[in-house]
Steps between C-alpha positions, in 0.01 A plus 500: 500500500324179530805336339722560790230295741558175285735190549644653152529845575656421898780290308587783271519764766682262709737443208539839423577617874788242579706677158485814686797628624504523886143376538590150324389149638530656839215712471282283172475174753303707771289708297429188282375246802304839640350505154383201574726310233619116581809500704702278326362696141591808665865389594569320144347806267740723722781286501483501087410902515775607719782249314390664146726803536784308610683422184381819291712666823790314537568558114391819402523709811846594476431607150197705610673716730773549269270654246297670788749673560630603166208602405335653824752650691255634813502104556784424595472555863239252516667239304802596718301427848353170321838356400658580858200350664556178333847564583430501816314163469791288316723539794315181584424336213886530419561326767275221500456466202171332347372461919541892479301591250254226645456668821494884338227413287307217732466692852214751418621819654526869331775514263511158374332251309550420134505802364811600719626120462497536114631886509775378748630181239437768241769723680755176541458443149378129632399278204101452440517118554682543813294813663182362400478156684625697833239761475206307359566229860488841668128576349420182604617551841354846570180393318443204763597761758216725433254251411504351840533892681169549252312170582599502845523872612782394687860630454743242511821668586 
């Protein structure tokens, strides 16, 4: 356990949290600084952890379900909720575009972040170079957000 309590072992856990689904950057910045990790170490390692994902999503989710399905039927209504949650989500992003999918993934709220962001350009069929520069600004955006409601303890909305 002693690996966790070093500079080393905080940056992989941090790393490892913001690729989480759900928990993501939103939840790796906080627990990092409380850790006692550098701010600005905390939000870059989960800026890089939480943007990993991104691109194995956008081009291989669609495909995933598909053989999720085929191949375990009982899943289906889970894949089914997933898909109209993110169709829920691209309302927005369809209409404004790349600022859309900016704002889904960089206001750090339940139900968004990149992991929706991603799954939601995944749905639209949007291209990898075109969802990708949207929802890594996004990261940015949300990571900056929680590193000052860490370092500060204030909430800024």
């Amino acid at each position: 356990m002693a690996f966790w309590g070093t500079t080393f072992g905080l940056i992989v856990k941090t790393f490892l949290i913001s690729m989480v689904p759900v928990v993501e950057l939103r939840g790796a910045v906080p627990i990092a600084v409380h850790d006692g990790l550098n701010i600005w170490l905390a939000l870059g390692v989960s800026i890089v952890g939480n943007l990993v994902p991104v691109p194995f999503i956008i081009l291989f989710v669609r495909n995933l379900f598909d053989f999720l399905r085929k191949h375990f039927s009982k899943l289906d209504g889970i894949i089914t909720r997933i898909e109209k949650r993110a169709e829920k989500k691209s309302k927005t992003v369809l209409k404004y575009a790349f600022w859309g999918l900016f704002v889904l993934v960089a206001i750090p709220l339940p139900g968004t972040g990149a992991w929706t962001g991603a799954l939601v350009a995944a749905m639209l069929d949007m291209r990898l170079k075109r969802a990708f520069p949207s929802i890594a600004l996004g990261v940015i955006a949300a990571g900056i957000i929680m590193a000052i409601v860490s370092y500060t303890g204030t909430i800024i909305f």
